[in-house]
C-alpha positions in Angstrom: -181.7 133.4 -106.3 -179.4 133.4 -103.3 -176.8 130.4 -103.0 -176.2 129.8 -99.1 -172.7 128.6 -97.7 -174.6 125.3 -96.2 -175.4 124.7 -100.4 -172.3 125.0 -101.6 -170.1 122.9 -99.2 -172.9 120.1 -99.2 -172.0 119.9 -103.2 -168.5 119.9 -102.5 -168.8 117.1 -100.1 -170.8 115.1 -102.7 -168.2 116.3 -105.5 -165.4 115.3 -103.5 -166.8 111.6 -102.6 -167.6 110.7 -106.0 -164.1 111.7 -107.8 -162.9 109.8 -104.9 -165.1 106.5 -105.2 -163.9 106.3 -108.6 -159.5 105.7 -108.1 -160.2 102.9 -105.4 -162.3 101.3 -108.1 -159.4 101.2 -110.4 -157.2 100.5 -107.7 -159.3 97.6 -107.2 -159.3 96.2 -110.5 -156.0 96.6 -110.9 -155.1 94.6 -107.4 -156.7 91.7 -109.3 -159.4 92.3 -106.9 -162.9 90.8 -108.5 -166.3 91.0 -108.3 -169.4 88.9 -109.1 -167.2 87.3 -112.4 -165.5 85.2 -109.8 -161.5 85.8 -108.6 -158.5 87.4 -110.7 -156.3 84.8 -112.3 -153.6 86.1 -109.4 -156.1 84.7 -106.7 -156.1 81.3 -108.5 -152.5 81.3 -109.0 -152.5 81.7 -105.3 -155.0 79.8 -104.3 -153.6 77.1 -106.3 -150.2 77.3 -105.2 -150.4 77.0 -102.1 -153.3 74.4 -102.0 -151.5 72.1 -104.7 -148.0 72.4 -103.9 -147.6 73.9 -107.9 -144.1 73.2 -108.9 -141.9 76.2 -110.5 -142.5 74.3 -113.6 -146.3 73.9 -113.8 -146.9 77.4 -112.6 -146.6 79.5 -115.9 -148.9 76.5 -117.9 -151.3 76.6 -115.4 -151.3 80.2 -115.4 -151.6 80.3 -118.8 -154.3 78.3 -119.0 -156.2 80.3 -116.0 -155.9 83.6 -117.9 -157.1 81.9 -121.5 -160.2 80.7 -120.2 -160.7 84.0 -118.2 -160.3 85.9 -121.9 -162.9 84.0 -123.1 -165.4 83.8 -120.6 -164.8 87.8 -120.6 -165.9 87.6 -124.4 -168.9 86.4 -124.0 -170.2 87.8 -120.4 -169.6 91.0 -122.5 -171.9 90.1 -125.0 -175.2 91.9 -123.8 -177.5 90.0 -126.4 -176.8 86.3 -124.8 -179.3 85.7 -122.0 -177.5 84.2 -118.8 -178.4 80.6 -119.8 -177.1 81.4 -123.2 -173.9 82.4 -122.0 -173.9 79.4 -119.0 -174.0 77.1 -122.4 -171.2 79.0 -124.0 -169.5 78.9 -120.8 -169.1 75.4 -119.8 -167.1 73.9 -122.9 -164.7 76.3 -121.7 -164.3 75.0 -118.5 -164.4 71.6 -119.7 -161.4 72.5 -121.8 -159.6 74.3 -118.9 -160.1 71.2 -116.5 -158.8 68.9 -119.5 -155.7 71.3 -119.8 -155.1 71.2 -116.2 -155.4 67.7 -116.2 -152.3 67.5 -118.6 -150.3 70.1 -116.3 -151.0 68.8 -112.7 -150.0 65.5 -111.1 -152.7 63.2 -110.9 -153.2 64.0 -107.0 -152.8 67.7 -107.7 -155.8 67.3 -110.2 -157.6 65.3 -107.6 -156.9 68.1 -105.2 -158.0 70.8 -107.9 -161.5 68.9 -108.3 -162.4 69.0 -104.7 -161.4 72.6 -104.7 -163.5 73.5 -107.8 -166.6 71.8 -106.7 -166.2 73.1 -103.6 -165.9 76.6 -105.2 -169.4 76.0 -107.1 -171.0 74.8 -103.9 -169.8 78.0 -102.2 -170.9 80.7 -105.1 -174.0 82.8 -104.4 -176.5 81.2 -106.6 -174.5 78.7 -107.8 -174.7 74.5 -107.5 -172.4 73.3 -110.2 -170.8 70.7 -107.7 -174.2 69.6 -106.5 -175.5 69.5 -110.0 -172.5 67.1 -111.1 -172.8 64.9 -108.4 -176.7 64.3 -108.9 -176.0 63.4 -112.2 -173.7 60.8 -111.8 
């Protein structure tokens, strides 16, 4: 079986890309950048910040808060057994519980401010209507 030179730099090429692909995928994830879960706690922080006016104060609660309910909704989108309307049920009573702990942290404006932006969010999200959903309802 004869190997020709065309061969064996056409596998390099390949080789090369895909140990390649793989850093920036870390470098990604560890940039806070996100994928289909939503954004990285950092991008609310920011988000947040600057759209709110956070104080120096409310920053470290409200980012504790962010990175709780981002544990937990981690738990159960890990969970392979749940189907997705499973884990949507598991889902929402923690984001009830985050809005009602933001509540607590944010000036009533701020929270004002934070609703618009969340609803806005779920209006926004491929496949998603929460905001639409809510509003229908009431």
């Amino acid at each position: 079986m004869k190997i020709n030179r065309g061969s064996v730099i056409a596998a390099l090429v390949v080789a090369v890309l895909a140990l390649c692909g793989r850093p920036a995928s870390a470098q990604d994830a560890k940039e806070g950048k996100r994928g289909k879960g939503g954004p990285s706690v950092e991008q609310q922080m920011t988000r947040m910040t600057e759209a709110l006016s956070l104080a120096d104060e409310q920053k470290p609660k409200v980012k504790a808060v962010l990175e709780d309910s981002q544990k937990k909704r981690q738990e159960i989108f890990a969970d392979s057994s749940l189907s997705r309307e499973q884990r949507m049920e598991k889902v929402r009573p923690i984001m009830e519980d985050q809005d009602k702990k933001l509540k607590e942290i944010l000036k009533p404006d701020q929270y004002e401010k934070y609703e618009k932006m969340r609803d806005e969010m779920r209006r926004n999200r491929p496949g998603g209507q929460g905001g639409e959903k809510k509003k229908k309802e009431n």
